[in-house]
C-alpha positions in Angstrom: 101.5 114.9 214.2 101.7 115.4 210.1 104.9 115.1 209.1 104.8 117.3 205.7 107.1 115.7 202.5 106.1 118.2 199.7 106.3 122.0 199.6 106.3 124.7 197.0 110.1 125.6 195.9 111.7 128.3 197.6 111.9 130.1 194.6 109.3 132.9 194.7 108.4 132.4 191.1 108.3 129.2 190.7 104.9 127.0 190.7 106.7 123.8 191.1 106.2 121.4 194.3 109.2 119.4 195.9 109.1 116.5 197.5 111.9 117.8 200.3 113.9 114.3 200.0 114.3 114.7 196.7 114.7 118.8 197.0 118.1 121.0 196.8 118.7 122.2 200.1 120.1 125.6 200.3 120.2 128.4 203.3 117.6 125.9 205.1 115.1 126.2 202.4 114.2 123.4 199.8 113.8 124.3 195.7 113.2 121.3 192.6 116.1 122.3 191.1 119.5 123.7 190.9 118.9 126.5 188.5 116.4 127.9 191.2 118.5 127.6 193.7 121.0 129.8 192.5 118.7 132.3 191.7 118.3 131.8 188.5 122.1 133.4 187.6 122.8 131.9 184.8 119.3 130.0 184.2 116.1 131.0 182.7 113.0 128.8 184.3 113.1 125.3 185.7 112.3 123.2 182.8 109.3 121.8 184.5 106.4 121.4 181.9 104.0 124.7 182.7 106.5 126.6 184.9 107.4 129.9 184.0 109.5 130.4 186.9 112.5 133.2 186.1 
């Protein structure tokens, strides 16, 4: 058995990988940071060098 510690954020733009015990946990799914996490409300992109994620 693998057991898997990085995944892409949950955030469908984003390009970002997460290593899930660092990751925000939200609704079961795992995103690098908090701004993605909310859906971007009241943040534009990660801040992650070459991410574009909106």
């Amino acid at each position: 058995m693998i057991a898997v510690t990085m995944m892409k954020c949950a955030c469908k733009s984003c390009e970002c990988q997460v290593s899930i015990a660092d990751a925000i946990k939200e609704n079961d799914q795992y995103y690098c940071c908090q701004a993605c996490a909310n859906g971007h409300v009241n943040e534009k992109g990660c801040g992650h060098k070459g991410c574009v994620c909106v």
